[in-house]
PDBQT receptor file of N, H, CA, C and O in Angstrom, charges set to zero:
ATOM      1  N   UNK A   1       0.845  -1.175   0.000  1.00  0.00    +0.000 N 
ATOM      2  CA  UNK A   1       0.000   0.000   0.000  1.00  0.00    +0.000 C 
ATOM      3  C   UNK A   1       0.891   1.240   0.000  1.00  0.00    +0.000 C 
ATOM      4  O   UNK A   1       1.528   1.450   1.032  1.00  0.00    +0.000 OA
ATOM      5  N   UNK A   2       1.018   2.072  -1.003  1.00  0.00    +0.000 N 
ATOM      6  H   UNK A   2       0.501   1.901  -1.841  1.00  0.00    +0.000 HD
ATOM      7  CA  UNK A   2       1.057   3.465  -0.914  1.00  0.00    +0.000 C 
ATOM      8  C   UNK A   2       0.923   4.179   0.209  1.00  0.00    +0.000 C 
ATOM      9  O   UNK A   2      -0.121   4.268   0.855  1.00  0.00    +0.000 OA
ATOM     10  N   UNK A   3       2.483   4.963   0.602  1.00  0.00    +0.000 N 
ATOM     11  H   UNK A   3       3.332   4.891   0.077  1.00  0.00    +0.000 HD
ATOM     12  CA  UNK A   3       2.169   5.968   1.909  1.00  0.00    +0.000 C 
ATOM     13  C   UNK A   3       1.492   6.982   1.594  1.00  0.00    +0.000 C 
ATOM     14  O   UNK A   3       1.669   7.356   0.435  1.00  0.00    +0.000 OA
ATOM     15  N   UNK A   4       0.588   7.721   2.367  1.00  0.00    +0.000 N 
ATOM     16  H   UNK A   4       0.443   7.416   3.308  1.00  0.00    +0.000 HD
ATOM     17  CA  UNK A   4      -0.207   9.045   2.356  1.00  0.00    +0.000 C 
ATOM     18  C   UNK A   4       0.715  10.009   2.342  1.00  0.00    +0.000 C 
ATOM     19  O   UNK A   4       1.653  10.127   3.130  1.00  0.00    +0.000 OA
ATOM     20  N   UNK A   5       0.353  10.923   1.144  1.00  0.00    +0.000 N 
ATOM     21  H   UNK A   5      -0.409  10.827   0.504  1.00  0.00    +0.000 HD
ATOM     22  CA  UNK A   5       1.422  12.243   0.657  1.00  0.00    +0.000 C 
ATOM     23  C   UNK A   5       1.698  13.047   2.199  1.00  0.00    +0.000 C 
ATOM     24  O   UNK A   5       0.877  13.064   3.115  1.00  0.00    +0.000 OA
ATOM     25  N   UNK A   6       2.486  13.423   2.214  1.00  0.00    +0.000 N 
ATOM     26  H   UNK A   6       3.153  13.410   1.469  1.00  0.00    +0.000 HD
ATOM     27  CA  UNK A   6       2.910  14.223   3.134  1.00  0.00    +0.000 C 
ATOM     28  C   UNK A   6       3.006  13.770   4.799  1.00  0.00    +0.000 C 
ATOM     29  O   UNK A   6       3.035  14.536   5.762  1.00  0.00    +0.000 OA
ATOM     30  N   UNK A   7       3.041  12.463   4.803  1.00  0.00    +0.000 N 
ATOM     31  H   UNK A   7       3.018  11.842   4.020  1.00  0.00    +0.000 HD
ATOM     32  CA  UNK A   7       3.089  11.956   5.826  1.00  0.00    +0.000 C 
ATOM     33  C   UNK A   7       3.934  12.335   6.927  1.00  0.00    +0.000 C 
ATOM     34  O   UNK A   7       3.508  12.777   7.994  1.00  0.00    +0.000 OA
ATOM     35  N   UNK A   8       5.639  12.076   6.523  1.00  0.00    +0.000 N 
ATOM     36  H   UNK A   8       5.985  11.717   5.656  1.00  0.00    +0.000 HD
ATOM     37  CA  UNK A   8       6.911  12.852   6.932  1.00  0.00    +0.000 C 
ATOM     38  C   UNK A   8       6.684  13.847   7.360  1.00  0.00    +0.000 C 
ATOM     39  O   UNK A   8       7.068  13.887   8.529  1.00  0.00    +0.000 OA
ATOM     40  N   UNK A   9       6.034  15.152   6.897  1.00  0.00    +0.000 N 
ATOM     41  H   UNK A   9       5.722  15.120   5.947  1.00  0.00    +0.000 HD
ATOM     42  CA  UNK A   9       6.147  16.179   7.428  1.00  0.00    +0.000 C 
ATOM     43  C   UNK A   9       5.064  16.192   8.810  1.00  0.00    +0.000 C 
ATOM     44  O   UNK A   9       5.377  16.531   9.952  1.00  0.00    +0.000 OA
ATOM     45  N   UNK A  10       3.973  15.811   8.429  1.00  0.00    +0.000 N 
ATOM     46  H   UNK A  10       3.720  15.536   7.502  1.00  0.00    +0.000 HD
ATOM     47  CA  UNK A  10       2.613  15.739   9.425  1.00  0.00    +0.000 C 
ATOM     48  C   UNK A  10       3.532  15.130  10.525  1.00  0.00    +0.000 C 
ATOM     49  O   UNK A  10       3.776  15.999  11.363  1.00  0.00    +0.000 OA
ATOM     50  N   UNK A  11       4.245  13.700  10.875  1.00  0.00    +0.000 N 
ATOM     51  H   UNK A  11       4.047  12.995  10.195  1.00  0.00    +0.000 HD
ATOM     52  CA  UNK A  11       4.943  13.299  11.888  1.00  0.00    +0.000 C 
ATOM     53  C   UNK A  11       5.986  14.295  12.723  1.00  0.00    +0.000 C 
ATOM     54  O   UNK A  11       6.242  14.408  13.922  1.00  0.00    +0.000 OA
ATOM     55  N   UNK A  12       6.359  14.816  11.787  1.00  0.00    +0.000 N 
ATOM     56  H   UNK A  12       6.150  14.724  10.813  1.00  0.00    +0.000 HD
ATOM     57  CA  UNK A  12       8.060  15.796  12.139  1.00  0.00    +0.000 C 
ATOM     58  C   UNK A  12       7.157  16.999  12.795  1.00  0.00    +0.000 C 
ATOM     59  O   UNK A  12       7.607  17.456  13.846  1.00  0.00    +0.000 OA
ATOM     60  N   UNK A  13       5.507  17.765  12.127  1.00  0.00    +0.000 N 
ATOM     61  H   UNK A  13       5.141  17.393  11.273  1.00  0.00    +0.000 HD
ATOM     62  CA  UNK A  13       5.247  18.645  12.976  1.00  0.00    +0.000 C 
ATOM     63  C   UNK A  13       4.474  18.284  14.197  1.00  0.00    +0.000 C 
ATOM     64  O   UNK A  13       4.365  19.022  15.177  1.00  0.00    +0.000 OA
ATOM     65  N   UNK A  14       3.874  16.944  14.059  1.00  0.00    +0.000 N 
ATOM     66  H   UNK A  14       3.963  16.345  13.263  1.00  0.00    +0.000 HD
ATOM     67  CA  UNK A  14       2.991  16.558  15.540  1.00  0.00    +0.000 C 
ATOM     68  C   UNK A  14       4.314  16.313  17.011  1.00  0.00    +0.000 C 
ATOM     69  O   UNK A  14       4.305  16.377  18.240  1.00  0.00    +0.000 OA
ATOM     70  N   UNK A  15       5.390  15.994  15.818  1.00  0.00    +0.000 N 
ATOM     71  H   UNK A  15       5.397  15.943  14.820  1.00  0.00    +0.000 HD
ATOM     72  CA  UNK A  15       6.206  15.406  17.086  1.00  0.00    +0.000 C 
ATOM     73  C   UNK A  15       6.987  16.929  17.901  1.00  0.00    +0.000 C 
ATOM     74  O   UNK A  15       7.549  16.990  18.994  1.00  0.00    +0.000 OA
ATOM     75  N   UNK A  16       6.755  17.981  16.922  1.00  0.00    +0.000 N 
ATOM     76  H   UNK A  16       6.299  17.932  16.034  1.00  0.00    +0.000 HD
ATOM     77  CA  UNK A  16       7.023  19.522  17.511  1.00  0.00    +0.000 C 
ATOM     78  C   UNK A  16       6.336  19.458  18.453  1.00  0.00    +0.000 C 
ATOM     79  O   UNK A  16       6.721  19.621  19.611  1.00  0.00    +0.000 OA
ATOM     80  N   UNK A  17       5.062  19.178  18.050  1.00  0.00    +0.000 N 
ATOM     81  H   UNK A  17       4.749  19.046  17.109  1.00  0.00    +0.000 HD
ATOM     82  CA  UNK A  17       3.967  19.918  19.035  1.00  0.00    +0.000 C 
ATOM     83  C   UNK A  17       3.822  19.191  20.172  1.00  0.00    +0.000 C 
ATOM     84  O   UNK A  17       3.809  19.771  21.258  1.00  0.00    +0.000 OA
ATOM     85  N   UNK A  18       3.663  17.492  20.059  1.00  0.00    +0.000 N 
ATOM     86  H   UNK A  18       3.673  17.021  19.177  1.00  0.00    +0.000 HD
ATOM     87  CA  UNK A  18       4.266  16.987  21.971  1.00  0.00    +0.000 C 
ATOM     88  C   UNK A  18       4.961  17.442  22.008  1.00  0.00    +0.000 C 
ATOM     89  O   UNK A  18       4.482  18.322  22.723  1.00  0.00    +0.000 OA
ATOM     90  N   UNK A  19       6.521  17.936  21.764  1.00  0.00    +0.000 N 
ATOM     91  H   UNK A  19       6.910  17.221  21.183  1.00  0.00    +0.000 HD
ATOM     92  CA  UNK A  19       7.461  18.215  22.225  1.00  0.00    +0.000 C 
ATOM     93  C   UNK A  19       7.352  19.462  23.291  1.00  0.00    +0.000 C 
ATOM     94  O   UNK A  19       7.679  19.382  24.475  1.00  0.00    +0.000 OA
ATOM     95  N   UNK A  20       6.788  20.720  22.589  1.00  0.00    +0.000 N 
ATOM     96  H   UNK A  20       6.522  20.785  21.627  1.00  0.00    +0.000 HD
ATOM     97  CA  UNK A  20       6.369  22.114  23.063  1.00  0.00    +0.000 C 
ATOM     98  C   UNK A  20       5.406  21.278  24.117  1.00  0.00    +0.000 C 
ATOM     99  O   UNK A  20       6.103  20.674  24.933  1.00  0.00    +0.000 OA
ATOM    100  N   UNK A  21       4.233  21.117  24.281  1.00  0.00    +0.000 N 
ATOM    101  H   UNK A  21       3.667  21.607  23.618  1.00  0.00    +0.000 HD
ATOM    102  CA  UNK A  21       3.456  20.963  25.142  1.00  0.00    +0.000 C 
ATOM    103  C   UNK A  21       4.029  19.787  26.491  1.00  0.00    +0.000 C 
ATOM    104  O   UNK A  21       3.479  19.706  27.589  1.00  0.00    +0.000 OA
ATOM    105  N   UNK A  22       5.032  19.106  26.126  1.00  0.00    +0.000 N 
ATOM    106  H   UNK A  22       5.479  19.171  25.233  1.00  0.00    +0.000 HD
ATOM    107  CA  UNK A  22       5.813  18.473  27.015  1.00  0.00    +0.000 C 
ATOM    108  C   UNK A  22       7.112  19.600  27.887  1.00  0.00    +0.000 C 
ATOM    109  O   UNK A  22       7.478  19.487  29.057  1.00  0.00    +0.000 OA
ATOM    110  N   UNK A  23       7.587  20.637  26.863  1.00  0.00    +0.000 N 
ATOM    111  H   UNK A  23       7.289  20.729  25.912  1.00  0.00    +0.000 HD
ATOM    112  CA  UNK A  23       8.118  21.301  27.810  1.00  0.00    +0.000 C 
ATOM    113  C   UNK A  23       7.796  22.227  28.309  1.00  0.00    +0.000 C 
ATOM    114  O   UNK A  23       8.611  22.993  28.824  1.00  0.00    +0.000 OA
ATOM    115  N   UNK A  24       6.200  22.488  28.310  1.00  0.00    +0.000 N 
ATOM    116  H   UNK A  24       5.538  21.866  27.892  1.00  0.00    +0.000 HD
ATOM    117  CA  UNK A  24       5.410  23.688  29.106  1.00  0.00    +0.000 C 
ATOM    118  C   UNK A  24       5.236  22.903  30.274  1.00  0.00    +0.000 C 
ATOM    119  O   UNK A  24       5.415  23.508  31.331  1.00  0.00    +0.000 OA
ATOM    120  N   UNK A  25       4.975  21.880  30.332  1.00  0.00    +0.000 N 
ATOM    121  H   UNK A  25       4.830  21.389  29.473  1.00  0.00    +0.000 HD
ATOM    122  CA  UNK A  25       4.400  21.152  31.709  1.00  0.00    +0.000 C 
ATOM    123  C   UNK A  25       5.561  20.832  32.290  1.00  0.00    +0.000 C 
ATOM    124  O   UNK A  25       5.494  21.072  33.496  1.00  0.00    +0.000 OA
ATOM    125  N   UNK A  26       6.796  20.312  31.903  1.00  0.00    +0.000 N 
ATOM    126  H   UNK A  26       6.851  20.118  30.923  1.00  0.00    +0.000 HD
ATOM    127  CA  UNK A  26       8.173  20.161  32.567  1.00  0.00    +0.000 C 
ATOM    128  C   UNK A  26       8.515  21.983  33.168  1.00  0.00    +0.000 C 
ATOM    129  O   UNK A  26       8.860  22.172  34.335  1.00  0.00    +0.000 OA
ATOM    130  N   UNK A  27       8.403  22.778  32.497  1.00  0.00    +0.000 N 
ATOM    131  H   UNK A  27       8.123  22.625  31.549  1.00  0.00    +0.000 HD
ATOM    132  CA  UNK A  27       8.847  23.556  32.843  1.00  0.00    +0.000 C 
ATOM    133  C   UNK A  27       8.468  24.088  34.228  1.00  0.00    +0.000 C 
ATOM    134  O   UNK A  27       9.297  24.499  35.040  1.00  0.00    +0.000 OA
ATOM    135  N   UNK A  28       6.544  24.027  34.519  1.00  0.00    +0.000 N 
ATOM    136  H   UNK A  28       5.870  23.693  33.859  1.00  0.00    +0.000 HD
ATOM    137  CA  UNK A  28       5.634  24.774  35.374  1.00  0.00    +0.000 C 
ATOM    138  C   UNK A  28       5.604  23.646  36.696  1.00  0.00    +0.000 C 
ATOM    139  O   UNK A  28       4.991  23.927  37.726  1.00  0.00    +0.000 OA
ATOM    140  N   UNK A  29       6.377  22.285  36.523  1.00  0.00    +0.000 N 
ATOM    141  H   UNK A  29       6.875  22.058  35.687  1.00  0.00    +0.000 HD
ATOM    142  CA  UNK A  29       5.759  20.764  37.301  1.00  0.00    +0.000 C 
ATOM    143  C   UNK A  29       6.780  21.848  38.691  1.00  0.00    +0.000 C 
ATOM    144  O   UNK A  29       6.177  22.180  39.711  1.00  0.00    +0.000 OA
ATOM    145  N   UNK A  30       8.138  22.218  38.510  1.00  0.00    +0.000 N 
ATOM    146  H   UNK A  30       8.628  21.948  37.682  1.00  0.00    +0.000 HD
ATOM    147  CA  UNK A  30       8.255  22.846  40.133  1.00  0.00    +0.000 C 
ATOM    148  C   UNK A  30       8.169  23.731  40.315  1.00  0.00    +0.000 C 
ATOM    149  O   UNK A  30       9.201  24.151  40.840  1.00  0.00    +0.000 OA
ATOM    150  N   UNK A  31       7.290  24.610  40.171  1.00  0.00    +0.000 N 
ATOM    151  H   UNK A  31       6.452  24.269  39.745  1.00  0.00    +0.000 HD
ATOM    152  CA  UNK A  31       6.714  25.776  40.196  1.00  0.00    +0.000 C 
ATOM    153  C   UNK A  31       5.502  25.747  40.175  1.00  0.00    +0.000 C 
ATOM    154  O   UNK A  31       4.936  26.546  39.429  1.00  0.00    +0.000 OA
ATOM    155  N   UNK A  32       4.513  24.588  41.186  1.00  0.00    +0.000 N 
ATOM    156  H   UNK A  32       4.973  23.939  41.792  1.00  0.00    +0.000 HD
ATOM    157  CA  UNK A  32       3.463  24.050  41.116  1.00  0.00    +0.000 C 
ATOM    158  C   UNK A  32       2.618  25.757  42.251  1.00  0.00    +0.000 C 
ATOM    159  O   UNK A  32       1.686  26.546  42.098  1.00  0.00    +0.000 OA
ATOM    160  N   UNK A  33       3.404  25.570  42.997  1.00  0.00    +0.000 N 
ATOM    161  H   UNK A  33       4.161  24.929  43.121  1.00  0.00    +0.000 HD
ATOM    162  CA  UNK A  33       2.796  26.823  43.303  1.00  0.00    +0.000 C 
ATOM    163  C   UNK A  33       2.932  28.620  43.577  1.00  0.00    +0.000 C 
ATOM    164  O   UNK A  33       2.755  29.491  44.429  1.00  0.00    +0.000 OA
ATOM    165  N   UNK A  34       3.283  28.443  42.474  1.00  0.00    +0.000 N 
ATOM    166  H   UNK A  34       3.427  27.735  41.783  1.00  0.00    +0.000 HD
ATOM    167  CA  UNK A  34       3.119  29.749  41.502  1.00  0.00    +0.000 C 
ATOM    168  C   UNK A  34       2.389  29.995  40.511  1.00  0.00    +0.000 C 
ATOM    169  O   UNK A  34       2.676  29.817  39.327  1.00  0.00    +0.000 OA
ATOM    170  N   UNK A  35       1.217  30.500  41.046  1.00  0.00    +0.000 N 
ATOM    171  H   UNK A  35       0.985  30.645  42.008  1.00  0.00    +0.000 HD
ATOM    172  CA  UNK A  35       0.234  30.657  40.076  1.00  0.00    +0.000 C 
ATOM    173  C   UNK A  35       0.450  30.884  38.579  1.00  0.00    +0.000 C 
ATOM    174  O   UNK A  35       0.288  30.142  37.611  1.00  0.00    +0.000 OA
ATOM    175  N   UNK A  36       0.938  32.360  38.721  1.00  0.00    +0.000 N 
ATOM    176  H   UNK A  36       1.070  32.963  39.508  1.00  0.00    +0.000 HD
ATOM    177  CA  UNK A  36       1.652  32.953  37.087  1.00  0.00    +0.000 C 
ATOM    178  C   UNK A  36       2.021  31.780  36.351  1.00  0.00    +0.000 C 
ATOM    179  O   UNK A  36       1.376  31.308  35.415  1.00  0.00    +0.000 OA
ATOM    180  N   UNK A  37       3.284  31.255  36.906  1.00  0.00    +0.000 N 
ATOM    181  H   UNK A  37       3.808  31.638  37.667  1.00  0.00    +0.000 HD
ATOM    182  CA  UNK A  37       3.640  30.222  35.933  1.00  0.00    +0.000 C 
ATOM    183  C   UNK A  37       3.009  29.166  35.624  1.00  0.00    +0.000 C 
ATOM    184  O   UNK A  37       3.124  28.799  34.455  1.00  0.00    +0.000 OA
ATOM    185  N   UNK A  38       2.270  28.461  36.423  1.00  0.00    +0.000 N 
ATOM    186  H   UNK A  38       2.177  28.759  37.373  1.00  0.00    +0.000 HD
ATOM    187  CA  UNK A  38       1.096  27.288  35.942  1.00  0.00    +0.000 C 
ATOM    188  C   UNK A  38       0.418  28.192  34.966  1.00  0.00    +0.000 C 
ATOM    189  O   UNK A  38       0.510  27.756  33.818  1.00  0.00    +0.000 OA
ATOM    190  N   UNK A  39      -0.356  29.526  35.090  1.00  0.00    +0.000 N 
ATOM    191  H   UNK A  39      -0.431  29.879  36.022  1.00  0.00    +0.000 HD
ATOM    192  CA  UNK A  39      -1.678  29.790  34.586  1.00  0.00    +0.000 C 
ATOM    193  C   UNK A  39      -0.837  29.692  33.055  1.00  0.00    +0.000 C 
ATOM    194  O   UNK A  39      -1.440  29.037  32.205  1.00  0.00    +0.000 OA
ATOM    195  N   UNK A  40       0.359  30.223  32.680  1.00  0.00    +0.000 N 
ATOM    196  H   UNK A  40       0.849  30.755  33.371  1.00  0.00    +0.000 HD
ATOM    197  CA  UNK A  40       1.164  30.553  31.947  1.00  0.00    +0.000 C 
ATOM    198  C   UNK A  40       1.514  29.362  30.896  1.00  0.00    +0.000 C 
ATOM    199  O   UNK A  40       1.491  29.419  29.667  1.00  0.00    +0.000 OA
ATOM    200  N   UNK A  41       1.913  28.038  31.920  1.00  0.00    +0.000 N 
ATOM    201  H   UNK A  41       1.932  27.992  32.919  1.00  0.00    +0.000 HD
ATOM    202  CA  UNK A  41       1.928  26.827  30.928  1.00  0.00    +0.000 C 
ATOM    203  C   UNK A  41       0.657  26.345  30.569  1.00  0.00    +0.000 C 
ATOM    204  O   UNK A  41       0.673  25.829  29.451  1.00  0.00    +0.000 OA
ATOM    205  N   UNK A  42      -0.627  26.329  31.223  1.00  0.00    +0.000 N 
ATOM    206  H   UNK A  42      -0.640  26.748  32.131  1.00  0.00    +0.000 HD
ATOM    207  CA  UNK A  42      -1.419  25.828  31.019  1.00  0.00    +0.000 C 
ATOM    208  C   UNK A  42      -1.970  26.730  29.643  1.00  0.00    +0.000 C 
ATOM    209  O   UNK A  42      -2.619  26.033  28.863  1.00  0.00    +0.000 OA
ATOM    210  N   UNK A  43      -1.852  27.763  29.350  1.00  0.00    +0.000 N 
ATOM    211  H   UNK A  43      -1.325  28.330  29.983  1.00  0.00    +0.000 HD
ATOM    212  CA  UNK A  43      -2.799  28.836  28.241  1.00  0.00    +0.000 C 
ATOM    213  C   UNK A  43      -1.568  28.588  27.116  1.00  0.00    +0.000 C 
ATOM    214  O   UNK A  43      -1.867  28.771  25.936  1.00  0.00    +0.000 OA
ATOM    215  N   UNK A  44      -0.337  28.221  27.412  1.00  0.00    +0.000 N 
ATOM    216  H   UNK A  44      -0.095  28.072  28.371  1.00  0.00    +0.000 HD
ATOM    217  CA  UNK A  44       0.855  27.802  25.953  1.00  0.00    +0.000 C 
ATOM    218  C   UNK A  44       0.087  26.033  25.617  1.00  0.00    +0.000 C 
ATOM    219  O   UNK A  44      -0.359  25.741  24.507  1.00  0.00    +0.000 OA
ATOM    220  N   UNK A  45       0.082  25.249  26.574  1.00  0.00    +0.000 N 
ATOM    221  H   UNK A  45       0.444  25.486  27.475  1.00  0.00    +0.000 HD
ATOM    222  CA  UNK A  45      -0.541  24.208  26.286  1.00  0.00    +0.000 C 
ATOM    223  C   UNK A  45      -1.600  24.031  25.489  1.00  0.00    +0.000 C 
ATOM    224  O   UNK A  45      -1.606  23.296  24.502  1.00  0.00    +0.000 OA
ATOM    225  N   UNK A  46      -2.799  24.893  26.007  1.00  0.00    +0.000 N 
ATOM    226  H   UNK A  46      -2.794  25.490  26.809  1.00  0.00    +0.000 HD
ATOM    227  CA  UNK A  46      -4.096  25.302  25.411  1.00  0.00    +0.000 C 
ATOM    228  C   UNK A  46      -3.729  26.298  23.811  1.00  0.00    +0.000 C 
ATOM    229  O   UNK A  46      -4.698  26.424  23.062  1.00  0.00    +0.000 OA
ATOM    230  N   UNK A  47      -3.398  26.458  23.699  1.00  0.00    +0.000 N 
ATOM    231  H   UNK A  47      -2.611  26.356  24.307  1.00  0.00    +0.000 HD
ATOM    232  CA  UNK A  47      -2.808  27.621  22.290  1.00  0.00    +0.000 C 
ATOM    233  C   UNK A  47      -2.385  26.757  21.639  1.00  0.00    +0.000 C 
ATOM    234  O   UNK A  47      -2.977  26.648  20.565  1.00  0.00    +0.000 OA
ATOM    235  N   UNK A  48      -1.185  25.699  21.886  1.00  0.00    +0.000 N 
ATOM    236  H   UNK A  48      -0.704  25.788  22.758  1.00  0.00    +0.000 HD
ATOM    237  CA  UNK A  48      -0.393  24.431  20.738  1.00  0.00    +0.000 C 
ATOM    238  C   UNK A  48      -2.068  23.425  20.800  1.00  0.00    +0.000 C 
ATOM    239  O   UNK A  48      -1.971  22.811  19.737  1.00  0.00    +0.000 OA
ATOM    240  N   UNK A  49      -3.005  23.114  21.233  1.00  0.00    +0.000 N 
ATOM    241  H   UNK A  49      -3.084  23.612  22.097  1.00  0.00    +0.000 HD
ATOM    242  CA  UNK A  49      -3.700  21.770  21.047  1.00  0.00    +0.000 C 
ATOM    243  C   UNK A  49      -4.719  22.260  20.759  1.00  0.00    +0.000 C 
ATOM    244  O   UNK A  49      -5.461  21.308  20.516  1.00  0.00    +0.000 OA
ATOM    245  N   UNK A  50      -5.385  23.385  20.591  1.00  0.00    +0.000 N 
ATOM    246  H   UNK A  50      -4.783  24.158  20.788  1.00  0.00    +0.000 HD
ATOM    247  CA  UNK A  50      -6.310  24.795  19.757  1.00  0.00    +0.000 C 
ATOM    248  C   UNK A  50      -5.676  23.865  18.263  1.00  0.00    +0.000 C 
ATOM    249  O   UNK A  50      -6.193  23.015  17.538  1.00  0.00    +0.000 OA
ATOM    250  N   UNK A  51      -4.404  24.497  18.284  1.00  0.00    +0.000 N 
ATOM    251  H   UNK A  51      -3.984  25.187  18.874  1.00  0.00    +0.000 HD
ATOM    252  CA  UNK A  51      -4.396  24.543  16.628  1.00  0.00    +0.000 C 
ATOM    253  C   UNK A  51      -4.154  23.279  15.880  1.00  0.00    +0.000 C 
ATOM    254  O   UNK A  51      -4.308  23.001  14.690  1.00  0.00    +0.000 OA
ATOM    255  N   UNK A  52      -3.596  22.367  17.226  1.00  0.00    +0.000 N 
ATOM    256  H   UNK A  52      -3.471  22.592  18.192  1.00  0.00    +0.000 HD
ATOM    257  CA  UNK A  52      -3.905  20.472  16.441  1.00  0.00    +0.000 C 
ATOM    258  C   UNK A  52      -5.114  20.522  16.010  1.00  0.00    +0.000 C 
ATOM    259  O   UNK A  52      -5.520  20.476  14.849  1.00  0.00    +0.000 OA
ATOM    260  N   UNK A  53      -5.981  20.668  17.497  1.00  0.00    +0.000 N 
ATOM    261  H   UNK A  53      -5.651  20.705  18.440  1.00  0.00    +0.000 HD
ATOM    262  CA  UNK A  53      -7.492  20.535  17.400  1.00  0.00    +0.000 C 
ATOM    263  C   UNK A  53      -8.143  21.421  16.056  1.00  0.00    +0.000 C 
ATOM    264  O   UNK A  53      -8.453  20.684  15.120  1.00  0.00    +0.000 OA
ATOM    265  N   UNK A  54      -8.327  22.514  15.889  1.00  0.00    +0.000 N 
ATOM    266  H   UNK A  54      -8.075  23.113  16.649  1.00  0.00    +0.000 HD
ATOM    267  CA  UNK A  54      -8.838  22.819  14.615  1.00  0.00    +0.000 C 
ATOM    268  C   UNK A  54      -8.262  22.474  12.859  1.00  0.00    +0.000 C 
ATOM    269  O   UNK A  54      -8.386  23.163  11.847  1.00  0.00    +0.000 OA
ATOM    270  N   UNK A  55      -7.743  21.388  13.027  1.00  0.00    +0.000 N 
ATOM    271  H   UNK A  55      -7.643  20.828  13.850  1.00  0.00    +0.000 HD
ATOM    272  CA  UNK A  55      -7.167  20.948  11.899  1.00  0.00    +0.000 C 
ATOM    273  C   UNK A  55      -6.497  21.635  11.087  1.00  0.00    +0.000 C 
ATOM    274  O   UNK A  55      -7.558  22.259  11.096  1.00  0.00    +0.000 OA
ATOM    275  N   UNK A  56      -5.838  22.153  10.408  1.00  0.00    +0.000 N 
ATOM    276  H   UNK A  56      -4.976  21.646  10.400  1.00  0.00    +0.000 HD
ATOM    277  CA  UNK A  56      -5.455  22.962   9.343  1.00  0.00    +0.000 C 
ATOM    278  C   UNK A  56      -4.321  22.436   8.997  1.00  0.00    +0.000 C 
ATOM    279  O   UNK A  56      -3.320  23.142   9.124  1.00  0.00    +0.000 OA
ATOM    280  N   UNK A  57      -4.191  21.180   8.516  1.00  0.00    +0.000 N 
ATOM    281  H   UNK A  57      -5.004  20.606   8.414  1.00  0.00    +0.000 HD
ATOM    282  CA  UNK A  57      -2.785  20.461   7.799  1.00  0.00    +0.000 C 
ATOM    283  C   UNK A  57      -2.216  21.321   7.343  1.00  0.00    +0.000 C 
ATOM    284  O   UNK A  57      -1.091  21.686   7.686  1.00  0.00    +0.000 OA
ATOM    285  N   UNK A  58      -3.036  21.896   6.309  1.00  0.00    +0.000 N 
ATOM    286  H   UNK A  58      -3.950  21.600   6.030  1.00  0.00    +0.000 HD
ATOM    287  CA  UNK A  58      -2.461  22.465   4.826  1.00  0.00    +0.000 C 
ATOM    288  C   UNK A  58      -1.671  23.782   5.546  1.00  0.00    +0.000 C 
ATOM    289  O   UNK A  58      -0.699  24.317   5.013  1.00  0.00    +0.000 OA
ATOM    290  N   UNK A  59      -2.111  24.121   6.546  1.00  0.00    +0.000 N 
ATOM    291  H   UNK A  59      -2.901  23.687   6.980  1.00  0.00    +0.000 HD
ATOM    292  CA  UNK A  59      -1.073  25.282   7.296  1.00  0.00    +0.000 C 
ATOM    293  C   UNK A  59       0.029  24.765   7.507  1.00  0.00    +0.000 C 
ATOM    294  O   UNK A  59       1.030  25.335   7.074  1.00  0.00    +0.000 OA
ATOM    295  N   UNK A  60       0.138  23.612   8.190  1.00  0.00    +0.000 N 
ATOM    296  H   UNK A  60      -0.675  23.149   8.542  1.00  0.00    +0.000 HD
ATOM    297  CA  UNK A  60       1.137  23.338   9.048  1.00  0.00    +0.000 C 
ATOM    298  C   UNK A  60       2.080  22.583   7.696  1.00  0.00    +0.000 C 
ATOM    299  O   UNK A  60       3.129  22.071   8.088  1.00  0.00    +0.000 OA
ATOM    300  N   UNK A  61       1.916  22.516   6.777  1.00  0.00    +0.000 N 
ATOM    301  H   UNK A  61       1.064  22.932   6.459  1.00  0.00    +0.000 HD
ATOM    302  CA  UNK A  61       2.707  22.303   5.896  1.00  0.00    +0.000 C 
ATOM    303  C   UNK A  61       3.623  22.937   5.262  1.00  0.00    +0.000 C 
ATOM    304  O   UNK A  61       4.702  22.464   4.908  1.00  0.00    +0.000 OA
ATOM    305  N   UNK A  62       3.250  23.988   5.099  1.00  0.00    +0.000 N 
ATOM    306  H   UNK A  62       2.373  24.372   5.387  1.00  0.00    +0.000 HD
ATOM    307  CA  UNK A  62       3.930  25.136   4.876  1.00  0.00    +0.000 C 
ATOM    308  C   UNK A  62       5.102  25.719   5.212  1.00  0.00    +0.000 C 
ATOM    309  O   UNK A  62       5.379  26.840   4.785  1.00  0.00    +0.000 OA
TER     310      UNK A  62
C-alpha cells in the first residue's frame, strides 16, 4: 500500500507539538505553586492543542 502524501512532514510537525506541550508542563511541574507560571503553561498548552485541534494540515505544511 502506498504511503499518504505528506506523511513525513505531518509526523516531524505533531512530534514539535508533543514536544512544546511536554516542555510547558516540565517547565511549570516545580513551580506548582506559583500561580503565574502554571496559569502561563497551562494557556501555551491550550494555544499548541487549539491549533492540532482545529485541523489545518495544509497550514502546518507550509
Amino acid at each position: 500500500m502506498p504511503q499518504a502524501p505528506h506523511t513525513t512532514e505531518l509526523d516531524e510537525h505533531l512530534k514539535t507539538v508533543v514536544q512544546a506541550v511536554h516542555a510547558a508542563v516540565n517547565w511549570a511541574m516545580p513551580h506548582l505553586n506559583d500561580q503565574k507560571i502554571v496559569d502561563k503553561a497551562l494557556h501555551d498548552s491550550k494555544e499548541i492543542l487549539d491549533e492540532v485541534m482545529a485541523g489545518k494540515v495544509s497550514e502546518w505544511l507550509q
